[in-house]
N, C-alpha and C positions, 0 to 999 in steps of 0.2 A: 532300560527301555528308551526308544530314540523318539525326539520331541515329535514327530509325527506320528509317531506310532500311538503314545501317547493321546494325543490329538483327536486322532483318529478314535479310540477308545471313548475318549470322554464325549468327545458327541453324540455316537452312538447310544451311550448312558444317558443324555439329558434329550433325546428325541425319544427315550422310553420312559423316563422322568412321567408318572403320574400325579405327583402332586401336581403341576402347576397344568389347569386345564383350562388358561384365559386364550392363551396362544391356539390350542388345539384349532379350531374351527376358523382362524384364521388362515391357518397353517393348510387346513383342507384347500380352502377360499384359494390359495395359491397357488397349487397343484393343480386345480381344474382349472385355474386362468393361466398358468404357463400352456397347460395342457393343451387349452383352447386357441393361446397366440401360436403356440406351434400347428396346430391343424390349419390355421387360416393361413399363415404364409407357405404350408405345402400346398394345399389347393390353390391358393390364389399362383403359385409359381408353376404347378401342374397344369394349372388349365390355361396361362399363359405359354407353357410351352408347346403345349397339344392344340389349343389354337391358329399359333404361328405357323404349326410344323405339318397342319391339316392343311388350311389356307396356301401354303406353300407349296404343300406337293400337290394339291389338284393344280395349278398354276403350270408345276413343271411337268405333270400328265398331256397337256395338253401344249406347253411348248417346251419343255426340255431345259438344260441347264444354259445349255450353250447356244446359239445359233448362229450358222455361216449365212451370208448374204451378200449379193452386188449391190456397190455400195449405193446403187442409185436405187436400191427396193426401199427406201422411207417404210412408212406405212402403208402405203395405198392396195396392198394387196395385190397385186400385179406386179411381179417381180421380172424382171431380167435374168435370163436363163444364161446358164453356166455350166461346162462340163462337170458328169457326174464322176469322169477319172482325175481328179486332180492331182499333180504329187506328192502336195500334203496327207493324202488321202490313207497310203499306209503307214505314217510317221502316227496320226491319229489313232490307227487300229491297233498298235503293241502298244498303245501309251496305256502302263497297266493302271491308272488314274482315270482311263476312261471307260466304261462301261460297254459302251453301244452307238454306233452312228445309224442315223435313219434319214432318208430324203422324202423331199416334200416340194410342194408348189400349191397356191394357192390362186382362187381368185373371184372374182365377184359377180355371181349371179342373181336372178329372182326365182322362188318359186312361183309358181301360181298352180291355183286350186278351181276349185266352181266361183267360190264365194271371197275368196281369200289367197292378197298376195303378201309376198314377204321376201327383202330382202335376204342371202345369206352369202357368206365366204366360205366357198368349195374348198377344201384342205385335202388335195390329194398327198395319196401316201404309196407306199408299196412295203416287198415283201421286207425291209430290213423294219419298219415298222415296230416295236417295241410294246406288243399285245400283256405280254403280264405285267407292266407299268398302268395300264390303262384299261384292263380288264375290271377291275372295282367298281370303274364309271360308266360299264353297262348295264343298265338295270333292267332292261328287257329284248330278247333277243340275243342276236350271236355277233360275234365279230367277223369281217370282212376277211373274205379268204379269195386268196390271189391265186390263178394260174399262170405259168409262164407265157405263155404262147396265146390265152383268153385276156382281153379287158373285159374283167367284174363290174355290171351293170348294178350292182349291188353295192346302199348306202348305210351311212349311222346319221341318225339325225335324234336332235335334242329332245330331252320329251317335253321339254317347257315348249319348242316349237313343233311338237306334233301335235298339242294341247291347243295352238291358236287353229293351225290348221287342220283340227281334227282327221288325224290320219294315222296308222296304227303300224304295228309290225307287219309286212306279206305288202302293203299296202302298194301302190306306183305313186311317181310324184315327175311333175317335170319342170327342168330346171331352163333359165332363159338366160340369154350372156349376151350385153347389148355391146358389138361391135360388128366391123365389118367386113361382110356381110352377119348380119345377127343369127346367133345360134342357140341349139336347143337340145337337152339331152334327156330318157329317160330312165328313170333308176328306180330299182326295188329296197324298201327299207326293211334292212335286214335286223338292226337292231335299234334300240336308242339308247339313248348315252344321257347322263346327268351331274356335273361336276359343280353345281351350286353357288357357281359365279357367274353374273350375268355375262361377263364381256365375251364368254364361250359360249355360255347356253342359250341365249337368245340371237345368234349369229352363226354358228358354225353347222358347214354340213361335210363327215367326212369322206371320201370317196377314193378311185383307184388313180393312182397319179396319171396313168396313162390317159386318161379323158385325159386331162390337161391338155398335156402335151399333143392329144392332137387338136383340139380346141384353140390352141395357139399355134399350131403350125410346128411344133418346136422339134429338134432330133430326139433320137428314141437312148440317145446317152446324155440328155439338158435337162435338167433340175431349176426348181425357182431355191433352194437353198441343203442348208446339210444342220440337222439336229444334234448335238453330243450330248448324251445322257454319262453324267460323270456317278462314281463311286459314293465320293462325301462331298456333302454341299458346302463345307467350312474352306473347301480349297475353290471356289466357284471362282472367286477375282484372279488367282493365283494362275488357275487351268486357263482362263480366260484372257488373260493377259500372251500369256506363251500362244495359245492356237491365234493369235490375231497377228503375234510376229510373225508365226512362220506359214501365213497363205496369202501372202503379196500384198501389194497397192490395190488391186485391185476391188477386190472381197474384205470385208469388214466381218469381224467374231463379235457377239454382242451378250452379253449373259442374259440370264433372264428377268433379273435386276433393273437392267437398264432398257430391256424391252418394257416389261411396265413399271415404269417407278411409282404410279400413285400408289399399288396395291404394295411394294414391298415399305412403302414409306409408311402406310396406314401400320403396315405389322410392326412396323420398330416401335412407333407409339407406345405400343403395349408395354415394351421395355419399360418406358418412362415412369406408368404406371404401376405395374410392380413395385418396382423402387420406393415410390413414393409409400405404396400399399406398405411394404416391408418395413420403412424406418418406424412408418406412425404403429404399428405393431411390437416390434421391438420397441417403443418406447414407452408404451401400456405396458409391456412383460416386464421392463426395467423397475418400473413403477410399481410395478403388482408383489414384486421381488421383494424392494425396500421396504414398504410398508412390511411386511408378511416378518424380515430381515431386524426391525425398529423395535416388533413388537415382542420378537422371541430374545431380543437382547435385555428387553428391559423385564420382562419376565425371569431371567436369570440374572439380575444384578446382586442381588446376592451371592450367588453360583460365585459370581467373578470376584467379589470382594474376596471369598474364603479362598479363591485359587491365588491371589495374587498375595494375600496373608502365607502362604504354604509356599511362596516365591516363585510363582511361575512367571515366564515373562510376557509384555505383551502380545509380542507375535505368536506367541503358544496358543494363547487365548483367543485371535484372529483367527488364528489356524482352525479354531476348533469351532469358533462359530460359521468361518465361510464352507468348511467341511459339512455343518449343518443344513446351510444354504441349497451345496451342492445335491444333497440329496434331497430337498425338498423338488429342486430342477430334473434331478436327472428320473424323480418320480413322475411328474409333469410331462418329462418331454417323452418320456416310455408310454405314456396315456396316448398324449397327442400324434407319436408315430403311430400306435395299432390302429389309432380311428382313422388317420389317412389313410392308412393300406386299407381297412376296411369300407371304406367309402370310397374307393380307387376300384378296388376288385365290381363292387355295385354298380358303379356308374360305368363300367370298361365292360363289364359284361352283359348287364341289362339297357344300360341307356334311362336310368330314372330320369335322370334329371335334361329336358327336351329343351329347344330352340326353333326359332321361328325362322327356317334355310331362306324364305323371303328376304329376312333381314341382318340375319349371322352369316350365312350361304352353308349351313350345316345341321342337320336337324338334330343334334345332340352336343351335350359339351365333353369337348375330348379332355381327356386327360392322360399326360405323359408325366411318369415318376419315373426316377433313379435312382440307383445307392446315392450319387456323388452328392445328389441336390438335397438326399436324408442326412447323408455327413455333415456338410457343409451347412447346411441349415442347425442340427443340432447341436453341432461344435460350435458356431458361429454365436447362438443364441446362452447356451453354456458360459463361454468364455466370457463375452459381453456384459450379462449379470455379474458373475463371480470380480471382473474385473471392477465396476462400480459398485460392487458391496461393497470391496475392500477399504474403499473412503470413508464410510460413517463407521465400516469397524473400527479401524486404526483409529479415530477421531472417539468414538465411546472406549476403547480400552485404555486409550489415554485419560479420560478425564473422570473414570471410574476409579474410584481408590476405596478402601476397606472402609475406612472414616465415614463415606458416600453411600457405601452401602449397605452400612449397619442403620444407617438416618434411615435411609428410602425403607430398610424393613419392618 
C-alpha cells in the first residue's frame, strides 16, 4: 500500500475514532467557522461586484462607454457642432469591439411651471438611440419614438424631477433657453426615467435631437458629439485609446472614466475595502483552523507515539493529519458555498435585503456571483490553511516520540 494511500486510510479511521470525544465539538466549532468565513468573503466580494457593476452601468445608460467631442465641448453643455458623416464613422461601425454608435447634442435650458422653476440639460438623441440599454430606467411611461420626416414634441424626464414639479406622464411642460434672441419649446412627457444617481436625475431632460439643432441654428447632418457603446468594459482604455487616434486633432474620445472620475474613483474604493475585509477573514479562518488543527493532534498523541513505534515516518503522520484538516475545510467550505448561493438566489430574486437609493442610489443590494470567484475563493482559502498547518505539524511530529507519548497517557 502507497504512503498516501495509507494516509489517506488512517485519517479517515481516526475522524471516526469514537473513543476520543474532547475534540468532537471543537471540531464542529470549526466547520461552522470556516463555513461562516467562506460565506462572508462570498457576499462581501458579491456585493462588491454587484454594486460596482450596477453603479457602473446606470452611469454608462445614460452616457455610454466612449464619447466623441470638439475638443472645445469642456463641460458646459453647449457643444460645438460637427459633421454627423465623419470618415471615422465607418471604421467605427465594423469594429466588431464596438456594439452601437448613437448621436446626441445637449443643452441648457429652464423649465417653468405655475409655481416652480428648474433648471435642466436637454439631451437630445435620435433614432440610432440605444432604447434596450436604457429601457430598465423607465419606470413609467414609454420611450421616445422618432419619425423621419416628424420632430417628436414628446419628452422623458426624471421622476425625482417630476416630483419637484409635480407633473406626470401625458402632462405639457415648457422648456426656456436664454440666448439670442431667447427661446422656448413645448413638449409632452411621454415617460419618466430613474437611474438613482443624482448627477442625472435631478438635471436631465431627454428629447429629439432635432429641437436642438434647430434651436441652435445648426445643419440638419451637425451633432454636439458621437456615443460608442462597446461590447466588454475591461477593453474601455484599450477601445479608447485607438478611437481617439483615428478621428484627428480636431475631436477628442473620452471614456466614460474620465468623463466622471469622482464616481469611478468612489467605485474603485470598494476594491480597497474588500481586500482589507478579505485578509482580516482569512486570518480568523487561519486561526479558527489551528486551534481546531492543535487540539485534534494532541488528542491523538498517543495515536502518533504507536505509529512511529510501528516505524512510520514523519511526513506519513503530516500527511495524515493535514488530510484530516482538509476534510474538516472542505466540510466548511461545502456549508459555506450552499448558504451563499442560497442567500444569492433570495436576495437576486426577492430583494430582502433593501437600501436607502437616496443614499446608495439603488434600492436593493445587488449581488453578482460566479464560478471563478466560488473557485478562487475556495481554493484560495483551502490551500492557505493546509499551507500554515503544515508548520505546527512538522514541528509536533518532530517533537512527538513514543517515550512522550506514553508520559502524556
Amino acid at each position: 500500500m502507497s504512503s498516501l494511500k495509507l494516509s489517506l486510510l488512517l485519517s479517515n479511521q481516526l475522524s471516526r475514532d469514537k473513543k476520543h470525544n474532547y475534540a468532537r465539538p471543537i471540531i464542529t466549532i470549526s466547520v461552522l467557522g470556516v463555513a461562516l468565513c467562506l460565506l462572508v468573503m462570498l457576499i462581501a466580494l458579491a456585493v462588491t461586484n454587484g454594486y460596482k457593476n450596477e453603479i457602473r452601468d446606470r452611469v454608462i445608460v445614460m452616457g455610454s462607454h466612449i464619447r466623441i467631442s470638439n475638443y472645445d465641448y469642456n463641460y458646459s453643455f453647449e457643444p460645438i457642432p460637427f459633421e454627423k458623416n465623419q470618415p471615422f464613422i465607418p471604421q467605427l461601425e465594423t469594429n466588431p469591439e464596438i456594439v452601437s454608435l448613437q448621436y446626441f447634442a445637449t443643452k441648457i435650458g429652464i423649465i417653468k411651471t405655475d409655481d416652480q422653476v428648474e433648471g435642466i440639460i436637454l439631451k437630445g438623441i435620435d433614432q440610432s438611440f440605444s432604447w434596450e440599454h436604457f429601457q430598465r430606467n423607465v419606470v413609467e411611461g414609454k420611450p421616445l419614438v422618432f419619425e423621419d420626416s416628424v420632430t417628436s414634441n414628446e419628452v422623458l424626464l426624471s421622476k425625482k424631477m417630476s416630483q419637484k414639479l409635480e407633473l406626470r406622464v401625458g402632462d405639457k411642460l415648457r422648456v426656456y433657453f436664454a440666448q439670442d434672441p431667447p427661446m422656448q419649446r413645448s413638449f409632452t412627457i411621454a415617460g419618466l426615467f430613474e437611474t438613482g444617481l443624482p448627477e442625472f436625475d435631478e438635471s436631465y431632460l431627454i428629447a429629439d435631437l432635432r429641437h436642438i439643432r434647430k434651436i441652435n441654428r445648426w445643419a440638419d447632418d451637425e451633432v454636439g458629439g458621437v456615443e460608442i457603446i462597446i461590447a466588454d468594459y475591461d477593453k474601455i482604455d484599450k477601445i479608447g485609446a485607438e478611437v481617439n487616434g483615428m478621428i484627428g486633432y480636431q475631436l477628442k474620445a473620452e471614456t466614460i472614466k474620465e468623463i466622471y472620475p469622482q464616481i469611478f474613483e468612489w467605485i474603485a474604493m470598494f476594491d480597497t475595502n474588500v481586500i482589507v475585509l478579505t485578509i482580516i477573514i482569512a486570518i480568523i479562518c487561519v486561526i479558527t483552523m489551528i486551534s481546531a488543527f492543535l487540539i485534534v493532534v494532541l488528542e491523538q498523541t498517543s495515536t502518533i507515539g504507536i505509529l512511529k513505534t510501528m516505524g512510520m515516518k514523519n511526513n506519513a503522520i503530516i500527511q495524515v493529519f493535514l488530510m484530516m484538516a482538509a476534510k474538516i475545510l472542505l466540510i466548511g467550505l461545502l456549508i459555506g458555498d450552499t448558504l451563499a448561493i442560497i442567500l444569492s438566489y433570495i436576495q437576486t430574486h426577492f430583494h430582502l435585503f433593501k437600501l436607502d437609493p437616496e443614499t446608495y442610489y439603488v434600492p436593493y443590494v445587488p449581488l453578482e456571483m460566479s464560478p471563478w470567484m466560488f473557485l478562487i475563493t475556495n481554493f484560495g482559502i483551502l490551500i492557505l490553511c493546509i499551507s500554515v498547518l503544515a508548520i505546527p505539524a512538522y514541528y509536533i511530529s518532530k517533537k512527538i516520540t513514543p517515550v512522550n507519548a506514553i508520559k502524556m497517557e
